[in-house]
C-alpha positions as CSV (number, residue, x, y, z in Angstrom):
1,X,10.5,17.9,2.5
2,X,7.0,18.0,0.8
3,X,5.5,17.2,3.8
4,X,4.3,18.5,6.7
5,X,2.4,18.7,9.8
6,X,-1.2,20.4,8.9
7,X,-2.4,23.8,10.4
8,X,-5.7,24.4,11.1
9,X,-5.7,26.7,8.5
10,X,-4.8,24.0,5.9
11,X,-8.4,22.5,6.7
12,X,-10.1,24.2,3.6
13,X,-7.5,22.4,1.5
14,X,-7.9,19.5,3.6
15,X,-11.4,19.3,3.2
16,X,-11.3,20.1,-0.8
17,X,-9.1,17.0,-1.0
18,X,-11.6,14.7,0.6
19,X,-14.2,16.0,-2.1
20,X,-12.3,15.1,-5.3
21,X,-13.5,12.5,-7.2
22,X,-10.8,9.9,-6.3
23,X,-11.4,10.1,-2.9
24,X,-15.6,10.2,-2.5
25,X,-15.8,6.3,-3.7
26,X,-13.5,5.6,-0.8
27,X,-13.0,8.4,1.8
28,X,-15.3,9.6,4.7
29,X,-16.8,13.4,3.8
30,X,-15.8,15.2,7.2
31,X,-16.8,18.6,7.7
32,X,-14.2,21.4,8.7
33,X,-15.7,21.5,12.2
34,X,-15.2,17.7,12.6
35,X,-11.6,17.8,11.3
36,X,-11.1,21.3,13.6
37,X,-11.8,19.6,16.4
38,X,-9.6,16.2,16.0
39,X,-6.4,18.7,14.8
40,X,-7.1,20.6,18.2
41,X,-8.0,17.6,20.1
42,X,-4.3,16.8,21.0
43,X,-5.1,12.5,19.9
44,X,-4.6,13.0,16.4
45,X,-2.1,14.7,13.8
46,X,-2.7,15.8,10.6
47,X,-0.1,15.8,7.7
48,X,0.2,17.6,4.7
49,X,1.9,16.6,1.5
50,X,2.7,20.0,-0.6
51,X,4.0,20.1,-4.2
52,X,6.8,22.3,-4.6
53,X,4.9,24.8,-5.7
54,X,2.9,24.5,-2.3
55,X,-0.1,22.7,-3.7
56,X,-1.8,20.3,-1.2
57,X,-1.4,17.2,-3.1
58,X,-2.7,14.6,0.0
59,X,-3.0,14.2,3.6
60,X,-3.2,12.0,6.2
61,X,-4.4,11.7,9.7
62,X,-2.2,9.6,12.1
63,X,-4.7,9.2,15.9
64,X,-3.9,7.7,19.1
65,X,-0.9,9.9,19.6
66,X,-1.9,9.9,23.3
67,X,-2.7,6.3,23.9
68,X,-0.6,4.3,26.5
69,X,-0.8,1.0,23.9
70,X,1.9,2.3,21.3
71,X,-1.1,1.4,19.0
72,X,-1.6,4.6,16.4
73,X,-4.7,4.4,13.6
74,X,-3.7,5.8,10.2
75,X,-7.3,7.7,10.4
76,X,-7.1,8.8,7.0
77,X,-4.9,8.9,3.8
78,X,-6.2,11.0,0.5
79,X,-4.0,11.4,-2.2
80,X,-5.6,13.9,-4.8
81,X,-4.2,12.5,-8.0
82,X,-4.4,8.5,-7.7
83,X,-2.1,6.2,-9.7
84,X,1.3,8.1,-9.1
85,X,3.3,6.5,-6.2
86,X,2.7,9.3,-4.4
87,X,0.6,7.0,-1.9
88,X,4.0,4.7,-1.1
89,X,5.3,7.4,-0.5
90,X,3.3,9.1,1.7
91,X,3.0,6.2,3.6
92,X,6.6,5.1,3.6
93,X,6.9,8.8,5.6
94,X,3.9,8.2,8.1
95,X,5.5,4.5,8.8
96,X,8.7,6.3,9.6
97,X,6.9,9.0,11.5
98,X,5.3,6.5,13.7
99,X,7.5,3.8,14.4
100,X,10.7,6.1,14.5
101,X,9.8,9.5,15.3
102,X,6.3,8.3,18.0
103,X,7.9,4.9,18.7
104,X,4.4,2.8,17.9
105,X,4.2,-0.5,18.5
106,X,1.5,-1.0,16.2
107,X,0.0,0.6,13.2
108,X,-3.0,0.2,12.4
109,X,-5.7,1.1,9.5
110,X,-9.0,-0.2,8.0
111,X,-9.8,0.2,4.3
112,X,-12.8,-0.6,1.9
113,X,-13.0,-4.1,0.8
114,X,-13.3,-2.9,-2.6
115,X,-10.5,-0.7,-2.7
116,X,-8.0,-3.3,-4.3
117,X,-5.8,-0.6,-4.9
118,X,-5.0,0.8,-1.5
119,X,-5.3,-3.0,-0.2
120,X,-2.5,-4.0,-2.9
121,X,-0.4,-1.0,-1.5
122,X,-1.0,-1.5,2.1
123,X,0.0,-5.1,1.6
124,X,3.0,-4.6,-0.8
125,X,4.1,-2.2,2.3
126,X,4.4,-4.9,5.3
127,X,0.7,-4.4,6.5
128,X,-0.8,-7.5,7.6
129,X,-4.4,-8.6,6.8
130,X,-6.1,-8.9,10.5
131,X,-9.7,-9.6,9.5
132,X,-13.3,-8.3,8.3
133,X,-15.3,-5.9,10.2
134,X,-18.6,-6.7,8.7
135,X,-20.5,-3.4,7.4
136,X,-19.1,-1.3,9.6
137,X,-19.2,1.6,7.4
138,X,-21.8,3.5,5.7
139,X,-21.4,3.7,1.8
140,X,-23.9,5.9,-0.2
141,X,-26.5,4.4,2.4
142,X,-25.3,0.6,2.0
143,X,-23.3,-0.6,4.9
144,X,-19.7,-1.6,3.7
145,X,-17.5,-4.3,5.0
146,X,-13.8,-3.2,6.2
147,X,-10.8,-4.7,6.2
148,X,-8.6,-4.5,9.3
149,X,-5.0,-4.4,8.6
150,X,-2.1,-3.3,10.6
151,X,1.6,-3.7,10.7
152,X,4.2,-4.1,14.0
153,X,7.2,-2.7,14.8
154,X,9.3,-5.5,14.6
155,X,8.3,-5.8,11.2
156,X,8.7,-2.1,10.3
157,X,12.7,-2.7,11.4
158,X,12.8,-6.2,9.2
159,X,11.3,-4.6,6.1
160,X,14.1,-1.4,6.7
161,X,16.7,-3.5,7.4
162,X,15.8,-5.9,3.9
């Protein structure tokens, strides 16, 4: 399988895929400290998707691993190369992870509301449009709104079972 759970000495690649062009309109710039400590802080983990010529292609950051709620935050999802499918299926994978593997009773994510294209996945997926968290993120020193989607596990098991 392509992917796979992140070392911490996949954060240079990690770190490289957050500063490619696709992802700096759209993507919080971390540094390798920050993302050092979140992979070692025991809340959050990291996954990486390899081509098979071991290529980091994307990642993604699944947190609240430790939370009582059953409520897990895709953090973060960067695919290098846009425009592919390799977003579905990256997060087809983290759904299953989740829900099957972590038993979540909730996923949850937020995404730019200008960022039609991860919106139209998210949606297209079985993610569910929760509301607008007015500019609460920081955009090239503009403050951005955020969408607040998330999807449940009841309707992880309807859209498998369809």
């Amino acid at each position: 399988m392509p992917l796979r759970l992140a070392q911490i000495s996949d954060l240079p690649r990690i770190v490289a895929l957050e500063r490619t062009p696709a992802a700096l309109a759209f993507v919080g710039q971390w540094s390798e400290q920050r993302h050092r400590a979140t992979l070692t802080g025991g809340d959050a983990g990291y996954y990486l998707w390899q081509s098979e010529t071991g290529d980091a292609e994307a990642y993604a950051i699944l947190r609240g691993l430790s939370e009582s709620s059953g409520s897990i935050e895709l953090k973060r999802i960067v695919v290098a190369t846009p425009g592919r499918g390799l977003g579905r299926k990256l997060l087809n994978e983290l759904l299953a992870i989740a829900f099957d593997q972590l038993q979540a009773h909730r996923v949850f994510l937020d995404v730019f509301e200008d960022n039609a294209r991860a919106r139209h996945v998210y949606e297209s997926l079985g993610f569910v449009y929760e509301g607008v968290m007015r500019e609460a993120a920081l955009r090239d020193g503009i403050y951005c709104n955020l969408h607040l989607m998330s999807m449940l596990a009841d309707e992880y098991k309807a859209r498998r079972r369809a």
